[in-house]
One Martini backbone bead per residue (centre of mass of N, CA, C, O) as a GRO file, in nm:
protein
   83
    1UNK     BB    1   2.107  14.511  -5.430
    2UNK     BB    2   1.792  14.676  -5.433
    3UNK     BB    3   1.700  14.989  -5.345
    4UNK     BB    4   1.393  15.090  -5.190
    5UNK     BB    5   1.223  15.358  -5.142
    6UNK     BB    6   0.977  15.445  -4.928
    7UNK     BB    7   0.865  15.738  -5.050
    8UNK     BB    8   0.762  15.571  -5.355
    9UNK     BB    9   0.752  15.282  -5.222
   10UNK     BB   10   0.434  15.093  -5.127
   11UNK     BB   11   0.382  14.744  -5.085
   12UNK     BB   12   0.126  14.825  -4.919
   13UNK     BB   13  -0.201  14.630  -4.824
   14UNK     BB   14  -0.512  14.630  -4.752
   15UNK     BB   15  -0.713  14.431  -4.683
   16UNK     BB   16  -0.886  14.143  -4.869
   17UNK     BB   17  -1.235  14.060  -4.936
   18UNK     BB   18  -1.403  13.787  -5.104
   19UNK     BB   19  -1.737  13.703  -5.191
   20UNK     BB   20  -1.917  13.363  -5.254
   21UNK     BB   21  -2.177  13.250  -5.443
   22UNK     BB   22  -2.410  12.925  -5.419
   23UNK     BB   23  -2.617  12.701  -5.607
   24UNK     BB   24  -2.754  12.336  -5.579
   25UNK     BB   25  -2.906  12.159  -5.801
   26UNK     BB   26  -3.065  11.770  -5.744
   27UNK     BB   27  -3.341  11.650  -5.921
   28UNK     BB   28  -3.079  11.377  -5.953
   29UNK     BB   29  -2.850  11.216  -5.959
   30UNK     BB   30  -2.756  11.263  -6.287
   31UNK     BB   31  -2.813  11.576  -6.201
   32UNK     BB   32  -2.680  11.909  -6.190
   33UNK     BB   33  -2.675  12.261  -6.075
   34UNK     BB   34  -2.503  12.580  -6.089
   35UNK     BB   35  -2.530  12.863  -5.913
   36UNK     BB   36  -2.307  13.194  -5.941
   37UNK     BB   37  -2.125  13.447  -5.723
   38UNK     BB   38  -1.811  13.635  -5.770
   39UNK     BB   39  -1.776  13.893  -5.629
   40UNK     BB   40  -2.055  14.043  -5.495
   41UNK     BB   41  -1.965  14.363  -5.400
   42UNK     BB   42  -1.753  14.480  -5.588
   43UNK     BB   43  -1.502  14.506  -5.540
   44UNK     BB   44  -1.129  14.645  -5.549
   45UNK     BB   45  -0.863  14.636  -5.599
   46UNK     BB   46  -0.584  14.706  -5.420
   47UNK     BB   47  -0.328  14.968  -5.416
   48UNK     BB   48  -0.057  15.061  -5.462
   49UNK     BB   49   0.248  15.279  -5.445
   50UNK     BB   50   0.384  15.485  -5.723
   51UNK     BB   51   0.619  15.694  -5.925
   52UNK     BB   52   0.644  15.468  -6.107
   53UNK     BB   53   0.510  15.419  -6.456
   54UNK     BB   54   0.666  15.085  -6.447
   55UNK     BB   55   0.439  15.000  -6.236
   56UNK     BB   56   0.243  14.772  -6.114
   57UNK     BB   57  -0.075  14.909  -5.913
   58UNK     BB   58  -0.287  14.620  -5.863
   59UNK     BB   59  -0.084  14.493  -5.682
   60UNK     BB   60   0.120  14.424  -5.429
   61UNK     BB   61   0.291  14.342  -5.651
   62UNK     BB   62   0.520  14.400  -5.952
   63UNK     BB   63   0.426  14.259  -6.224
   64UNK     BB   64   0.093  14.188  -6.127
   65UNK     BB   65  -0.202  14.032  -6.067
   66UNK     BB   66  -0.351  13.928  -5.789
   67UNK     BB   67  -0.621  13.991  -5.837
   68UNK     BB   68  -0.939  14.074  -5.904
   69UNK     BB   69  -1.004  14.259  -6.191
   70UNK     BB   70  -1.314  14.175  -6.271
   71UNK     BB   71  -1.515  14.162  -6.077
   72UNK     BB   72  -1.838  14.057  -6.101
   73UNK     BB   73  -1.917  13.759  -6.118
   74UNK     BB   74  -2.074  13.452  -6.316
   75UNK     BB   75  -2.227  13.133  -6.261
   76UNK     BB   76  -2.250  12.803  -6.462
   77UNK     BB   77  -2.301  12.462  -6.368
   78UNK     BB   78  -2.352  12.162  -6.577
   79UNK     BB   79  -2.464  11.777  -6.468
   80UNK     BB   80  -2.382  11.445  -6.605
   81UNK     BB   81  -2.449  11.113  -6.582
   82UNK     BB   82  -2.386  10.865  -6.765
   83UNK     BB   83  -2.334  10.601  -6.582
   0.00000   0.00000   0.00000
């Protein structure tokens, strides 16, 4: 088992909420259109703590990126019924 100092290592982080939104407009039966912003307020995803430079410090747990590194995007998604 490998044990790790507490001193060095902290891999808790504070709450983190992302908000998105969207809105769909439906034409006709056969159209819709969705258009949205995915993390509004442009939030920056918690960091851990570590004094090892080989410790991804992005997400809450080592060697992974859990968290939206890419901050406020956009989307659009257009549906068509074909029959």
């Amino acid at each position: 088992m490998i044990d790790f100092d507490p001193a060095v290592y902290d891999f808790s982080v504070p709450d983190y909420f992302l908000h998105t939104a969207s809105i769909r407009f439906e034409p006709s039966n056969r159209y819709s259109l969705t258009l949205g912003v995915r993390n509004v307020f442009d939030r920056k995803p918690p960091k851990i703590t570590s004094e090892d430079p080989f410790v991804n410090t992005i997400a809450n747990v080592p060697l992974q990126a859990g968290f939206d590194v890419r901050g406020r995007t956009f989307f659009v998604n257009a549906q068509a019924k074909i029959f």
